[in-house]
C-alpha distance (Angstrom), angle and dihedral (degrees) to the residues before:
residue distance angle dihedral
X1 . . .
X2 3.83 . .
X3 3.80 102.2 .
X4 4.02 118.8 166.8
X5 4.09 107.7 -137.6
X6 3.83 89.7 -168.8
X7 3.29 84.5 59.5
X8 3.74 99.2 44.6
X9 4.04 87.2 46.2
X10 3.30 91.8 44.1
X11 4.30 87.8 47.5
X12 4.20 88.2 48.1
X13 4.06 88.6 50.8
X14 4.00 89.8 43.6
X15 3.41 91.4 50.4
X16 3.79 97.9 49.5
X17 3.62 91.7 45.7
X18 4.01 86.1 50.7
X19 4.06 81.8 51.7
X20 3.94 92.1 53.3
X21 4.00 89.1 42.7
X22 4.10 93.4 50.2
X23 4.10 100.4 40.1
X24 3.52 92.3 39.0
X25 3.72 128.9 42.8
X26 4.07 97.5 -5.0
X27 4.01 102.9 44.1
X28 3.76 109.8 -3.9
X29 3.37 97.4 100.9
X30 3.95 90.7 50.3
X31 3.81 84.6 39.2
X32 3.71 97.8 56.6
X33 3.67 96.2 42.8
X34 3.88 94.4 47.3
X35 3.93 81.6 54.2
X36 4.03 94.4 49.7
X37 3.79 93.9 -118.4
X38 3.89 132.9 147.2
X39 3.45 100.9 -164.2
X40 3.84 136.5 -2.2
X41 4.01 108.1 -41.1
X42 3.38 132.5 -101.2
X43 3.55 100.7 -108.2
X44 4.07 85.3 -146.0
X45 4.13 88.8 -83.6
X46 3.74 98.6 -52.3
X47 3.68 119.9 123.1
X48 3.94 120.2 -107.2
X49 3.77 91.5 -118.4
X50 4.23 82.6 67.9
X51 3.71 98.8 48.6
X52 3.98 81.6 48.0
X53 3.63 92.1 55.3
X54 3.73 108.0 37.1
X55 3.91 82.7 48.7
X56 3.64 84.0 52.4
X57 4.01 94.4 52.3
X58 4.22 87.8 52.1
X59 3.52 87.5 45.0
X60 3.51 88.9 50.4
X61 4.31 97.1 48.1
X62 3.62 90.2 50.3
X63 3.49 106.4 49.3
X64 4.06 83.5 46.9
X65 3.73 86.8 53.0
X66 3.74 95.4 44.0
X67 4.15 83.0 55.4
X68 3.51 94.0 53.0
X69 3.81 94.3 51.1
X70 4.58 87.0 43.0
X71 4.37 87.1 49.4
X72 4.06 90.1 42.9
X73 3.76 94.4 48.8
X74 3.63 92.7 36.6
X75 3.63 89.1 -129.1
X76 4.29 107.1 -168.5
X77 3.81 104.5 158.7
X78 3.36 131.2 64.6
X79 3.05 94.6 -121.9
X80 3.70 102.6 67.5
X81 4.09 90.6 38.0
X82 4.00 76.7 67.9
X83 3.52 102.1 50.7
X84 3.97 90.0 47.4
X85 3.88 90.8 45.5
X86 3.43 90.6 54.2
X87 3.83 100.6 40.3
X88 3.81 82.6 58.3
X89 3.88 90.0 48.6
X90 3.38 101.4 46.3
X91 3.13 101.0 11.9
X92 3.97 101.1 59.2
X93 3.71 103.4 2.1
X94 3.61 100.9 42.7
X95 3.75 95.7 48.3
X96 3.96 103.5 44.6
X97 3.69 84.9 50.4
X98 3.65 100.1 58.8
X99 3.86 85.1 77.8
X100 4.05 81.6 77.1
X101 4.12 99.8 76.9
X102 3.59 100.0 43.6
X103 3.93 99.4 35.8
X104 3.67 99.6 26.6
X105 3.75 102.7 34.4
X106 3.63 94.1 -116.0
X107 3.35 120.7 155.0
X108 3.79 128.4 -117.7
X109 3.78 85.6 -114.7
X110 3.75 100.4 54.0
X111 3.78 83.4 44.6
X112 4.04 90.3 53.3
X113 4.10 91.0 50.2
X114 3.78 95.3 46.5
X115 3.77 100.6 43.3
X116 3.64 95.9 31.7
X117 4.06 91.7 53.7
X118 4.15 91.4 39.5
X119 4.00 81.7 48.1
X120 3.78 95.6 51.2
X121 3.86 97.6 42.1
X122 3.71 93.2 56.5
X123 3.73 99.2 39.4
X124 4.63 85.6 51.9
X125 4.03 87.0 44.5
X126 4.18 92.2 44.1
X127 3.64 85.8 56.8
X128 3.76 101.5 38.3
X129 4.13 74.6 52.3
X130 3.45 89.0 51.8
X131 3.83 108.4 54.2
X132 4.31 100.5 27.4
């Protein structure tokens, strides 16, 4: 297996920069309110820096996994670093998250903003994947 850890660094740091982009300036506000919160959330009594990193660590498995799947296709054009970015986003993430609105409550909204931003962070890094 040929897989390119800069490139899967460089994928985990994209996508948490995506993260900061999407529940901050783009959709936080939309995000919090869909949730029902004030202010920033409680996080359950752990400190930001742990959300950060744990988010970090998923970040980090599925941009390894979406590598694996780019080296065993032998994806080389952008074009198919899409599709496989957004197979994994909709096709995986997407799907298995649906469970959230009608046995978590969710709304459909918070459901849109999380798989919608999970689905467009691994559908850029599958193509930056694809063509580096």
């Amino acid at each position: 297996m040929a897989i390119d850890w800069f490139v899967v660094i460089g994928g985990t740091i994209g996508y948490q920069v995506l993260g900061a982009l999407w529940y901050g300036p783009l959709l936080g506000s939309q995000w919090m309110a869909a949730m029902g919160y004030d202010d920033h959330p409680d996080m359950g009594g752990e400190t930001p820096t742990v959300g950060y990193v744990i988010t970090a660590i998923g970040a980090l498995i599925a941009t390894s996994s979406l590598a694996v799947l780019v080296d065993w296709v032998g994806a080389t054009t952008w074009q198919t670093g899409l599709t496989l970015g957004l197979l994994a986003g909709i096709g995986f993430v997407a799907t298995t998250n649906l469970q959230s609105v009608p046995f978590e409550g969710r709304s459909w909204t918070v459901y849109a903003i999380n798989a919608g931003y999970n689905t467009l962070a691994l559908a850029l890094i599958g193509v930056a994947m694809a063509v580096i």
